[in-house]
C-alpha positions, 0 to 999 in steps of 0.5 A: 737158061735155055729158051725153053722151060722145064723142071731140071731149068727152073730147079736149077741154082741159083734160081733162074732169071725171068729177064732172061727167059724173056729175052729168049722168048721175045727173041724167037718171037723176032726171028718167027712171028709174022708182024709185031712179036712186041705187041703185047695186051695191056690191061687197067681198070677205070675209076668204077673197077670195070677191066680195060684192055687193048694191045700196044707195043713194048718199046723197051725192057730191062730188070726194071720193067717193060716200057710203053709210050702213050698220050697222057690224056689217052683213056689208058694213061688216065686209068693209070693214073688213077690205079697205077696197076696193070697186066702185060699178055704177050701171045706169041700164037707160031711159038704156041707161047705166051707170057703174062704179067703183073706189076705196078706202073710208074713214069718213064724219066723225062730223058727216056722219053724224049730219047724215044720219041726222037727215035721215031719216025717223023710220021709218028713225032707228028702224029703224036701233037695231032692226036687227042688220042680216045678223044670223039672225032667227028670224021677222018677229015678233021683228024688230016687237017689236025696232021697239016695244022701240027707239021706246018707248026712244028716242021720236021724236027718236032718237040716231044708234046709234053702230054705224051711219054711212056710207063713202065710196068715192074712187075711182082709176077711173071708167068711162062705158058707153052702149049701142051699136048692135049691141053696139058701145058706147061706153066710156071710162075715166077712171084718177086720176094724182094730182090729174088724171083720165087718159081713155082710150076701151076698146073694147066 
């Protein structure tokens, strides 16, 4: 499947992976956007249904989902918590790409995210025990004294905090948008049915 969608690619049999076109996106995306090509859009709702959205970072992905890693007190993880249902945007503004997600949202395995968070650099471990992350705080000196208080206890090789881990969004719908001429993009959507992926091209 080419990095580039159109009729004659997604007519094609057997029926063309998303996976794969992702991957293809996401790797121009490496090679050509100016800063953080896996930054992406998450977007959950509160207990009252009110939409939140902010932007993290893919950290992983496979067929069976696209990986993020967050403190679990964090405003996020607890919407999650409460609906585990959320959308992905990936906008890759150079490639006049984007790529919109939906799907339901479970926890990574203990091993996942242990193997990622050591693979992060110290810096970041830390940061991780020093943040209450969507927390109040009073001023930038409290949160420095939080980072001195959290290496001086866990040196430099730290555990995984055990409120923090990472989610992985499975998605039922996928959709490729590329910027059209005069606005008339092209759009197709690809909706789960069991273990195959139905296509279909919206209009823009």
């Amino acid at each position: 499947m080419s990095a580039t969608l159109d009729d004659a690619a997604v007519k094609a049999e057997p029926a063309p992976d998303p996976f794969a076109i992702f991957d293809a996106w996401l790797a121009e995306a490496t090679k050509g956007e100016p800063n953080d090509p896996n930054a992406m859009t998450l977007a959950t709702v509160d207990a009252t249904g009110l939409p939140d959205a902010r932007t993290v970072l893919l950290k992983g992905h496979d067929a069976r989902g696209f990986v993020f890693y967050t403190n679990l007190e964090s405003a996020k993880a607890q919407e999650l918590a409460q609906n585990p249902k959320a959308a992905l945007l990936f906008h890759w503004k150079s490639l006049h790409r984007q790529v919109r997600i939906r799907g339901t949202v479970s926890a990574v395995s203990a091993e996942e995210a242990d193997a990622y968070y050591a693979s992060r650099a110290l810096g970041s471990r830390i940061g991780a025990w020093a943040s209450k992350q969507s927390r109040p705080l009073p001023d930038r000196a409290t949160l420095e004294a939080a980072v001195k208080s959290a290496e001086e206890a866990h040196g430099e090789n730290p555990s995984r905090p055990p409120f923090w881990s990472g989610f992985r969004v499975t998605p039922v719908e996928i959709e490729f948008w590329h910027d059209g001429a005069f606005r008339l993009h092209d759009r197709f959507l690809f909706t789960r049915e069991g273990d195959q992926w139905a296509v279909a091209r919206l209009y823009p």
